[in-house]
N, CA, C and O atoms as a GROMACS GRO file, in nm:
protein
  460
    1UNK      N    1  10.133 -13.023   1.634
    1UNK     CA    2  10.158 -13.058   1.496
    1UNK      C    3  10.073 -12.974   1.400
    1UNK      O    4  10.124 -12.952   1.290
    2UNK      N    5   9.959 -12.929   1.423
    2UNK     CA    6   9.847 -12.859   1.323
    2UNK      C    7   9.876 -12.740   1.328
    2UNK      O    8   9.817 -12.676   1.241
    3UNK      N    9   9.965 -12.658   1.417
    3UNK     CA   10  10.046 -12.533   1.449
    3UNK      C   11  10.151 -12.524   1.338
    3UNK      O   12  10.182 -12.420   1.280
    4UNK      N   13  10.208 -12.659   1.313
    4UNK     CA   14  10.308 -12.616   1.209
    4UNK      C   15  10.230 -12.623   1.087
    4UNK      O   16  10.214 -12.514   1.031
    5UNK      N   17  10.178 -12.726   1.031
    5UNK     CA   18  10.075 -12.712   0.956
    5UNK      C   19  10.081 -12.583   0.896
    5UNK      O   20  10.151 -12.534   0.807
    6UNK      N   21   9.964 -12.530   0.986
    6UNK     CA   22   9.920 -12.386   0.991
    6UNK      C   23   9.990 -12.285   0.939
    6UNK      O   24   9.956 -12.200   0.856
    7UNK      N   25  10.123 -12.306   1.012
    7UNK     CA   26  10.253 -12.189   0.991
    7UNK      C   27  10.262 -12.216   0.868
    7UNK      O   28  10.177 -12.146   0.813
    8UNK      N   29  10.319 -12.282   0.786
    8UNK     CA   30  10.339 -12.362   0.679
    8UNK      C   31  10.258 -12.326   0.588
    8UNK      O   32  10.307 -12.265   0.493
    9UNK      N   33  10.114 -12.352   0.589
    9UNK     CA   34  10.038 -12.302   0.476
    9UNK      C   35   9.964 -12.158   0.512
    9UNK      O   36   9.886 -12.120   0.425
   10UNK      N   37   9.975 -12.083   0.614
   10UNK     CA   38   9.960 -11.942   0.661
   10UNK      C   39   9.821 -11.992   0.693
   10UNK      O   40   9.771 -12.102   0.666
   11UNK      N   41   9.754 -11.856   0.777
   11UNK     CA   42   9.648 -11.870   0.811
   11UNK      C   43   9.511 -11.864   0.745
   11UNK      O   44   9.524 -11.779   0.657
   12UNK      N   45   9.403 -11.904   0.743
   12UNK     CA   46   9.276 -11.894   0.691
   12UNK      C   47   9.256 -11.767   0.615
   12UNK      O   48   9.201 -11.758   0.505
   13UNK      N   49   9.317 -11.651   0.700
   13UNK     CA   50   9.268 -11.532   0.659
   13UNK      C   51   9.431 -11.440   0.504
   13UNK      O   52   9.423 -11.360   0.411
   14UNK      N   53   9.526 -11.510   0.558
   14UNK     CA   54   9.595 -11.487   0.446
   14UNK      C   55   9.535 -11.558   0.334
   14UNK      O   56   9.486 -11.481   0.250
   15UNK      N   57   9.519 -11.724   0.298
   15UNK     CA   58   9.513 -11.753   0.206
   15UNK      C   59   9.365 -11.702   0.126
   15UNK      O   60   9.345 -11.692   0.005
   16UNK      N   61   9.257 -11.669   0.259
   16UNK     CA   62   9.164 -11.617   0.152
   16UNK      C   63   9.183 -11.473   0.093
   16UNK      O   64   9.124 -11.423  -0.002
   17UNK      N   65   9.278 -11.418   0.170
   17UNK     CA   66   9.369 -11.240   0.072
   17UNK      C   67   9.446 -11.288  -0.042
   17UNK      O   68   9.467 -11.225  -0.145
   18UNK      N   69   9.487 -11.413  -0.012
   18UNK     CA   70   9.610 -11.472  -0.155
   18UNK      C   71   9.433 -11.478  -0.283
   18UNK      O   72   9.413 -11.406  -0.380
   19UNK      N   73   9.343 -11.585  -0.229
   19UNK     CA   74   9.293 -11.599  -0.326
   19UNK      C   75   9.204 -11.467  -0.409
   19UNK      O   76   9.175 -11.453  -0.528
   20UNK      N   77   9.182 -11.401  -0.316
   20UNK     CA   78   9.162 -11.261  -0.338
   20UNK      C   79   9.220 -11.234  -0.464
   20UNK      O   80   9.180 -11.228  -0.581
   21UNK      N   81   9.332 -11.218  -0.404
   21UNK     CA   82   9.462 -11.175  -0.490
   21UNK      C   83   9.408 -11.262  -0.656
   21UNK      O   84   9.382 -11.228  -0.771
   22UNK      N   85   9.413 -11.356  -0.596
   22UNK     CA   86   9.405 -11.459  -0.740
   22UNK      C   87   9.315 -11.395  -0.861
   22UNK      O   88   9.359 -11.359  -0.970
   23UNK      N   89   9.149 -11.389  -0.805
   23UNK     CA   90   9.084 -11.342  -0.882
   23UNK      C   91   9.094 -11.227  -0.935
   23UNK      O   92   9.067 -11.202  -1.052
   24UNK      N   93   9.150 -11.116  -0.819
   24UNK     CA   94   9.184 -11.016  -0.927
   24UNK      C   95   9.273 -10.998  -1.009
   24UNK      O   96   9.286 -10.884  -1.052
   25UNK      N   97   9.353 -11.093  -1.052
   25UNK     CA   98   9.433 -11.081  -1.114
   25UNK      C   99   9.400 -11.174  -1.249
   25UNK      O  100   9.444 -11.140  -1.359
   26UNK      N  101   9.323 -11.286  -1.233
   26UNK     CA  102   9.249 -11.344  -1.352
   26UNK      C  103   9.145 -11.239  -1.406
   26UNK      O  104   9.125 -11.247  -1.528
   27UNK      N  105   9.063 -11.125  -1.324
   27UNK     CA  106   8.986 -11.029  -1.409
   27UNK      C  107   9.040 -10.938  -1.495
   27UNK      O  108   8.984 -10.846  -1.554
   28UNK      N  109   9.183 -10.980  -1.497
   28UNK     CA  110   9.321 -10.882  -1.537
   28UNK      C  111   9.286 -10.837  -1.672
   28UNK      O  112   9.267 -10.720  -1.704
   29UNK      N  113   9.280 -10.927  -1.742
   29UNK     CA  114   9.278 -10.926  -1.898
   29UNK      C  115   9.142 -10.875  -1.954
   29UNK      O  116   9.130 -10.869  -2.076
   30UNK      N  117   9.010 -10.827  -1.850
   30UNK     CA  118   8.879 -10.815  -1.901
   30UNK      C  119   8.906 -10.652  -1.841
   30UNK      O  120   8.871 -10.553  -1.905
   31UNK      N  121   8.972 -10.645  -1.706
   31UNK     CA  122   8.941 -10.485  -1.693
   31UNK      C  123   9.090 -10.446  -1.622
   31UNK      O  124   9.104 -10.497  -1.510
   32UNK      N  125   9.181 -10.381  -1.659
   32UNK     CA  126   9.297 -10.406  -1.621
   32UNK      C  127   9.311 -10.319  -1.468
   32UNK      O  128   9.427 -10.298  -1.432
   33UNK      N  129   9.210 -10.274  -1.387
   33UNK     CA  130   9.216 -10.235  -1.285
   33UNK      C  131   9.206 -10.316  -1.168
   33UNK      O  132   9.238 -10.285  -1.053
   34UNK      N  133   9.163 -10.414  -1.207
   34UNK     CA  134   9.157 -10.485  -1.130
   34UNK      C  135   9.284 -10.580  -1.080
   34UNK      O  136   9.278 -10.616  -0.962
   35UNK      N  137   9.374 -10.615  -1.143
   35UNK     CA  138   9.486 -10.655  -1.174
   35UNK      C  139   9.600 -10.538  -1.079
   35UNK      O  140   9.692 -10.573  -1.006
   36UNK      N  141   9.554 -10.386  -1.112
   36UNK     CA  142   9.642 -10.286  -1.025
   36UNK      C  143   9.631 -10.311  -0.848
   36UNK      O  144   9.706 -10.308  -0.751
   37UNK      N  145   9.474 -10.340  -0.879
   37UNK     CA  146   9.428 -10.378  -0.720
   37UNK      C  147   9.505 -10.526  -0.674
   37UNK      O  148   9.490 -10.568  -0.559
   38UNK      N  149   9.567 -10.581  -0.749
   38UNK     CA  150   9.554 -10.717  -0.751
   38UNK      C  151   9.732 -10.682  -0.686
   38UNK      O  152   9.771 -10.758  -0.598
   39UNK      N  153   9.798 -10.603  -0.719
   39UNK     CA  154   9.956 -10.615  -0.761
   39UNK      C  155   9.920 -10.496  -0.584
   39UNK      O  156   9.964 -10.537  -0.476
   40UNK      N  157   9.836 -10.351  -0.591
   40UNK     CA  158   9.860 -10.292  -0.475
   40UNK      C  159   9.800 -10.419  -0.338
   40UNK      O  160   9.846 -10.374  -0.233
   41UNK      N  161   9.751 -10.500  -0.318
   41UNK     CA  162   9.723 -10.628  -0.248
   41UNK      C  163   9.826 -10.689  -0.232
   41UNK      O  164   9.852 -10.744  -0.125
   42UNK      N  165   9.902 -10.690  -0.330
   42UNK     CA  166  10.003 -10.819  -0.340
   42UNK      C  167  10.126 -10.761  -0.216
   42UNK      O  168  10.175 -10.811  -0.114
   43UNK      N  169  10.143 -10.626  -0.291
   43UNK     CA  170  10.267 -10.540  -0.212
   43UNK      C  171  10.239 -10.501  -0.064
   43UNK      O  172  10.321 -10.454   0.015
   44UNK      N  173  10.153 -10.519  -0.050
   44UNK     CA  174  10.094 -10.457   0.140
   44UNK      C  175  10.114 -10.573   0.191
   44UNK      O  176  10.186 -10.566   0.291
   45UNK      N  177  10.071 -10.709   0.157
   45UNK     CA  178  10.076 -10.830   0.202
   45UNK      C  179  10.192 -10.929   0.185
   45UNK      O  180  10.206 -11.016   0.270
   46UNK      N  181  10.240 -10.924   0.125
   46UNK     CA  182  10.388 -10.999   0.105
   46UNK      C  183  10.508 -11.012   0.207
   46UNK      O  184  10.578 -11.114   0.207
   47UNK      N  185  10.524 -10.942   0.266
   47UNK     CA  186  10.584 -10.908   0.395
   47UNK      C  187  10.503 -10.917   0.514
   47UNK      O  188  10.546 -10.900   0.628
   48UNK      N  189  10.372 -10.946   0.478
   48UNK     CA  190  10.293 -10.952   0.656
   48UNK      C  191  10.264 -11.097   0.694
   48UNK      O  192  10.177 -11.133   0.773
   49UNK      N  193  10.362 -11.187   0.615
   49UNK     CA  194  10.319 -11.350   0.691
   49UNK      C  195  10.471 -11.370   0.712
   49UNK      O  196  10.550 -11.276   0.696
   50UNK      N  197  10.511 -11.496   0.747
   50UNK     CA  198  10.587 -11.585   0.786
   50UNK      C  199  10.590 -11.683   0.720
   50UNK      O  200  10.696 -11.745   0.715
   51UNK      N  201  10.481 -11.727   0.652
   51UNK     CA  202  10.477 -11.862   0.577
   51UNK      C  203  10.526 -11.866   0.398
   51UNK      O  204  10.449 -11.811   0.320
   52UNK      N  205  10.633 -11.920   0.352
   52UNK     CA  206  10.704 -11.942   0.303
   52UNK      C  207  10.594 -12.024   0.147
   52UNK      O  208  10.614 -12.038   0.026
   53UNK      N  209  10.489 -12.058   0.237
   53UNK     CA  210  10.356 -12.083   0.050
   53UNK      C  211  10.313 -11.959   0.061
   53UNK      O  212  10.316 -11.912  -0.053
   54UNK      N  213  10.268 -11.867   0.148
   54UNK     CA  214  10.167 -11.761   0.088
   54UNK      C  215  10.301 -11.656   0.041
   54UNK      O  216  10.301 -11.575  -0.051
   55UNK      N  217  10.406 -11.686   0.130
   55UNK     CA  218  10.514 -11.510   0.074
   55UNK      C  219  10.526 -11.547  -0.089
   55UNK      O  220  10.505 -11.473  -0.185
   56UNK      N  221  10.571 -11.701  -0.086
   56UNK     CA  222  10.604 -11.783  -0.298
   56UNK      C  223  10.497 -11.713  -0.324
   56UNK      O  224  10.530 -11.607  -0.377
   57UNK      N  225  10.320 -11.731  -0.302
   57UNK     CA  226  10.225 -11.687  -0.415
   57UNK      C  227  10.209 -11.553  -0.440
   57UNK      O  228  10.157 -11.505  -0.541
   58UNK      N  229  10.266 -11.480  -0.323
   58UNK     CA  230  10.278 -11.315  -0.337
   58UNK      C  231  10.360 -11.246  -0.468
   58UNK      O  232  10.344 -11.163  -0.557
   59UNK      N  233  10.447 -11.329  -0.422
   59UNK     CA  234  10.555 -11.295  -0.509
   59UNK      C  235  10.574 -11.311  -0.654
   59UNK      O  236  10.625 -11.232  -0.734
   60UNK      N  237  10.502 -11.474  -0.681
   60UNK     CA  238  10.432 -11.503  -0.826
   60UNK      C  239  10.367 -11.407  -0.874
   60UNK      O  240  10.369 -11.364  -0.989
   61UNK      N  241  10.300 -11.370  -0.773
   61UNK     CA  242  10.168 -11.278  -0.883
   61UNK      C  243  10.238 -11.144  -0.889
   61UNK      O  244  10.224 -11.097  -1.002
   62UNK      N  245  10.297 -11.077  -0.822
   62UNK     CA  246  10.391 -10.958  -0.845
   62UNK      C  247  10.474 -10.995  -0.962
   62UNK      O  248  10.467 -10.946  -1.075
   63UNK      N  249  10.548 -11.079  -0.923
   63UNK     CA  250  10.652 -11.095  -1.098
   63UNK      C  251  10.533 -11.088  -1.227
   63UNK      O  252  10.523 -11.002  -1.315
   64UNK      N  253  10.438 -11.226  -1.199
   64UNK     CA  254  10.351 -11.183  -1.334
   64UNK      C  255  10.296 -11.080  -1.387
   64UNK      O  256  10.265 -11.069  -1.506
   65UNK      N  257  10.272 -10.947  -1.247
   65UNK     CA  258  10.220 -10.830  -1.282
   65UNK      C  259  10.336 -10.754  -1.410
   65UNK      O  260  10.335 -10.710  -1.525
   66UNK      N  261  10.434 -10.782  -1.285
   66UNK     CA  262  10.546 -10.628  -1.366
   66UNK      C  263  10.592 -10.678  -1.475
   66UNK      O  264  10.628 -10.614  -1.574
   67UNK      N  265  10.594 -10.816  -1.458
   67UNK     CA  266  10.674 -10.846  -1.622
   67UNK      C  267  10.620 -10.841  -1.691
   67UNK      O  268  10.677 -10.794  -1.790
   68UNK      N  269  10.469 -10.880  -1.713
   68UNK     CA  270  10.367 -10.856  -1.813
   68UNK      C  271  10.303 -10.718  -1.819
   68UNK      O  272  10.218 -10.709  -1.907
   69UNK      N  273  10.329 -10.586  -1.732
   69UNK     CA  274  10.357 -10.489  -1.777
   69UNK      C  275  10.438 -10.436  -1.870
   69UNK      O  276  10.398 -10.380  -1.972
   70UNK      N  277  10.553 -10.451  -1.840
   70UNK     CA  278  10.676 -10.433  -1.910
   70UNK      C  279  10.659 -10.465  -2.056
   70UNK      O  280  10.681 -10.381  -2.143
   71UNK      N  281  10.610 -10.614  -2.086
   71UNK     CA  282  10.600 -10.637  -2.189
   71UNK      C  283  10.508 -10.576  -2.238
   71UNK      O  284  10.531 -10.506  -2.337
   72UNK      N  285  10.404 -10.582  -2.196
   72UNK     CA  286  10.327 -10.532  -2.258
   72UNK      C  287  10.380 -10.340  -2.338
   72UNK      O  288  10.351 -10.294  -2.448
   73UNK      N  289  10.420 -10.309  -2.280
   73UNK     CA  290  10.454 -10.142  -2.269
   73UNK      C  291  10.569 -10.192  -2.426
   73UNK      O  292  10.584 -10.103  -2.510
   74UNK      N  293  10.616 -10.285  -2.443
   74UNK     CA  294  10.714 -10.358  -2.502
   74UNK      C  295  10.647 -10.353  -2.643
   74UNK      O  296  10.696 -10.317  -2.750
   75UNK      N  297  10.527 -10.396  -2.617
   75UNK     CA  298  10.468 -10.470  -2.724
   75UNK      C  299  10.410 -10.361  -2.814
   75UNK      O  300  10.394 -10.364  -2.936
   76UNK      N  301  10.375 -10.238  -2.700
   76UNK     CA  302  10.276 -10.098  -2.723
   76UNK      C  303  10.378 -10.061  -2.795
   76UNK      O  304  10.339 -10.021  -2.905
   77UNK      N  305  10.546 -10.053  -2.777
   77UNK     CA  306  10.602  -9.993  -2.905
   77UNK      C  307  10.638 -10.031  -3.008
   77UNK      O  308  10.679  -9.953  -3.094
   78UNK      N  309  10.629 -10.190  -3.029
   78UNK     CA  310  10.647 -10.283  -3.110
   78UNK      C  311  10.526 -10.231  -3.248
   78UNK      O  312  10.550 -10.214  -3.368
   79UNK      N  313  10.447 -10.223  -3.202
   79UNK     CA  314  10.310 -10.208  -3.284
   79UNK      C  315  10.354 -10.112  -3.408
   79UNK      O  316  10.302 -10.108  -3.520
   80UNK      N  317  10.436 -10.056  -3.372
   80UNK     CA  318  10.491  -9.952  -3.510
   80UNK      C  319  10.558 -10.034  -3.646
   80UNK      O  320  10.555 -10.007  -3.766
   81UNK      N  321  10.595 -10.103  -3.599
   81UNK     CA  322  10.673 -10.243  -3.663
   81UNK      C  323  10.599 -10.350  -3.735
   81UNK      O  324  10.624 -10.397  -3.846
   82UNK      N  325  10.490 -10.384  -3.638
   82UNK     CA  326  10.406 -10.521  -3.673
   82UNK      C  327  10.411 -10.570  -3.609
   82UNK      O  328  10.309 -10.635  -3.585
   83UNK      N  329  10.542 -10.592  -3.512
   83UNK     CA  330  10.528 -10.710  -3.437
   83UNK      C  331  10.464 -10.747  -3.273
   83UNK      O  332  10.463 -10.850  -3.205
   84UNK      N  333  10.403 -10.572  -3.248
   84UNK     CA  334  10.347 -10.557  -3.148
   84UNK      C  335  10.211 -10.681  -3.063
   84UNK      O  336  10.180 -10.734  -2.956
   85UNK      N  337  10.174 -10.670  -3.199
   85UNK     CA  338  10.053 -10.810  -3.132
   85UNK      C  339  10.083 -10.925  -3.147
   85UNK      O  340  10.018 -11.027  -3.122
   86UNK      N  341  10.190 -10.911  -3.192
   86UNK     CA  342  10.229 -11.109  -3.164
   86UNK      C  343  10.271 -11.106  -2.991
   86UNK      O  344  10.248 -11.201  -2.916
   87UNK      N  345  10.339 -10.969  -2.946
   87UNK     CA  346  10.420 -10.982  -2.853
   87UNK      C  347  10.328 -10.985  -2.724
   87UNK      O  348  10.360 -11.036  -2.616
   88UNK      N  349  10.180 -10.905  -2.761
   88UNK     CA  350  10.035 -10.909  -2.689
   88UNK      C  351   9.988 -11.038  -2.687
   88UNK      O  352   9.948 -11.083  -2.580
   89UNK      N  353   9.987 -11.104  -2.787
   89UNK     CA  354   9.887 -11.253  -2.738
   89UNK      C  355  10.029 -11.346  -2.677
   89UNK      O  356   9.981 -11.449  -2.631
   90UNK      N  357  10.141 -11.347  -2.665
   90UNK     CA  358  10.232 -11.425  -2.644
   90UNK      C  359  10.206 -11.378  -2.483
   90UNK      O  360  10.183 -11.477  -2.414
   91UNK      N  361  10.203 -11.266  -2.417
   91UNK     CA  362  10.207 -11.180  -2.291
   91UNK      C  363  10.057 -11.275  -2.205
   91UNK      O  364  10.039 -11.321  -2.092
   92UNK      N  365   9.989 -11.270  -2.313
   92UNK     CA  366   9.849 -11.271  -2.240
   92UNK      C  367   9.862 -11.404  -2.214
   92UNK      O  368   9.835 -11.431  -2.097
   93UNK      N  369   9.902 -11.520  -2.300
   93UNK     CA  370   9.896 -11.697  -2.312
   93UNK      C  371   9.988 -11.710  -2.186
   93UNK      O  372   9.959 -11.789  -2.096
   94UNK      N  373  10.139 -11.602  -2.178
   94UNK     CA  374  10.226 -11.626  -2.053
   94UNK      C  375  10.122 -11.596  -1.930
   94UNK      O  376  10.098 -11.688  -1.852
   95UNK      N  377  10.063 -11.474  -1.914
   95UNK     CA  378   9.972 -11.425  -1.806
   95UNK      C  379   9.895 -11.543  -1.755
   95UNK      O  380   9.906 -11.601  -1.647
   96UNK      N  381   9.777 -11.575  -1.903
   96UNK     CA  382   9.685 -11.687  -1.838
   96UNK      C  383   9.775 -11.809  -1.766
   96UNK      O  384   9.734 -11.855  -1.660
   97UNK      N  385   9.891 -11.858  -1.822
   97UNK     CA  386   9.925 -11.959  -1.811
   97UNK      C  387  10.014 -11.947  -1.630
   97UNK      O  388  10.011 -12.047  -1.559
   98UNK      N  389  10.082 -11.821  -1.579
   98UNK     CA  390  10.108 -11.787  -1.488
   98UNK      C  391   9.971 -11.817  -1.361
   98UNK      O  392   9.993 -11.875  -1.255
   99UNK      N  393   9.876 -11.780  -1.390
   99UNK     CA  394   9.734 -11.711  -1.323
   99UNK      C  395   9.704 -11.892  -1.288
   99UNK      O  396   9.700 -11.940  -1.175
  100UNK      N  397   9.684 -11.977  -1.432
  100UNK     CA  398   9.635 -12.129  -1.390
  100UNK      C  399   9.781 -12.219  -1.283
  100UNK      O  400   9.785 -12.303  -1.194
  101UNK      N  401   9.845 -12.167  -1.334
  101UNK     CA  402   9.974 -12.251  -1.246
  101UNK      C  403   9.982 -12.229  -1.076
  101UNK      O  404  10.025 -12.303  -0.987
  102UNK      N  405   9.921 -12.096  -1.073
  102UNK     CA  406   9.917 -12.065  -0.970
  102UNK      C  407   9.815 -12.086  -0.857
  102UNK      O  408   9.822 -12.097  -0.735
  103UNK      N  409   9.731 -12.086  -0.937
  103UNK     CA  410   9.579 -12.118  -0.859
  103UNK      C  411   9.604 -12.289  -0.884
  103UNK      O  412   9.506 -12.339  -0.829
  104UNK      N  413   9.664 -12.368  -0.924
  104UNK     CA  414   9.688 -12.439  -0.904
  104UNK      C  415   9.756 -12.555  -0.810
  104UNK      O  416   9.740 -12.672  -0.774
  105UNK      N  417   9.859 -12.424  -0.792
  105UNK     CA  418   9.938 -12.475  -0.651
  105UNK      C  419   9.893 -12.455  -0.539
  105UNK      O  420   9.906 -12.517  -0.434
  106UNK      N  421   9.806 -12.304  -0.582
  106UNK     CA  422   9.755 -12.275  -0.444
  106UNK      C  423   9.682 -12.342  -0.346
  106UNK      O  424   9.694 -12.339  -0.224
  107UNK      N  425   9.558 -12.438  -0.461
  107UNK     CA  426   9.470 -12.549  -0.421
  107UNK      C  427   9.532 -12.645  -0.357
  107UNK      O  428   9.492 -12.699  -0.254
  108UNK      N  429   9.665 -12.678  -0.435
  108UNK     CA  430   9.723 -12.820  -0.367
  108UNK      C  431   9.835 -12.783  -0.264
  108UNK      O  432   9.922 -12.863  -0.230
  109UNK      N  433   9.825 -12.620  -0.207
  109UNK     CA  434   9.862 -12.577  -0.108
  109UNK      C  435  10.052 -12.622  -0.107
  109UNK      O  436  10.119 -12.675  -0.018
  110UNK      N  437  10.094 -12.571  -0.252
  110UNK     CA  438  10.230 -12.588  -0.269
  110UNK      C  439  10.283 -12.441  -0.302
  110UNK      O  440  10.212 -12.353  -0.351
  111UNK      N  441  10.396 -12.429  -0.274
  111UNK     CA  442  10.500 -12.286  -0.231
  111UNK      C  443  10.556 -12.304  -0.426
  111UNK      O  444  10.570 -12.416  -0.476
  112UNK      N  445  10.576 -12.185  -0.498
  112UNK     CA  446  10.619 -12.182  -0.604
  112UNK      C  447  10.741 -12.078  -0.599
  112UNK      O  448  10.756 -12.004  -0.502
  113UNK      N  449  10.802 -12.077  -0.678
  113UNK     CA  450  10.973 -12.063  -0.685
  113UNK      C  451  10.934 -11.860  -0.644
  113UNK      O  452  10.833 -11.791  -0.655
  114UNK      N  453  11.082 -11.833  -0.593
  114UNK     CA  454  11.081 -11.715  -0.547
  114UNK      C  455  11.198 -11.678  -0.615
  114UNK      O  456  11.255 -11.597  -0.542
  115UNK      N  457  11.258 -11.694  -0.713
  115UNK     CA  458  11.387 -11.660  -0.721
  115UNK      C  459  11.372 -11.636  -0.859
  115UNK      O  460  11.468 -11.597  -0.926
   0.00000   0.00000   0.00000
């Protein structure tokens, strides 16, 4: 029974690479390299489990990367306009709010949407 368990929430050594993952991706917004490290982590590892909570948190933090790239790159041309930094703190409130949801589930060791 603690075998499936196990399978289920992946092993010791994935979830401490997920949480890995985590922090560098909360240092996102103070040094944005860390966040690159956070997304090249994400992509090496996403495909090397079986377990269906750590592949969901892989995958979370990859979507939050690229989409909040995107936007952001969004926002970088917006700025000609005005409306560039509204579209920056809206990116960053989505980011933080991605980053707590996640480390959230992660704790209570729940799988978040993949689709």
């Amino acid at each position: 029974m603690n075998d499936i368990i196990e399978a289920e929430a992946g092993s010791e050594a994935e979830r401490n690479t997920l949480l890995i993952a985590y922090i560098l991706y909360a240092l996102g917004p103070f040094t944005a390299l860390t966040a690159v490290a956070g997304v090249i982590l994400n992509h090496i590892k996403v495909n090397d489990t079986q377990s269906r909570f750590i592949k969901s948190h892989h995958r979370w933090l990859l979507r939050t990367f690229w989409f909040g790239l995107l936007w952001s790159i969004l926002a970088g041309l917006l700025m000609v306009i005005g409306v560039g930094f509204l579209i920056y703190v809206g990116v960053l409130i989505w980011y933080i709010y991605r980053i707590v949801r996640g480390l959230l589930a992660f704790t209570e060791r729940k799988a978040l949407p993949m689709g």
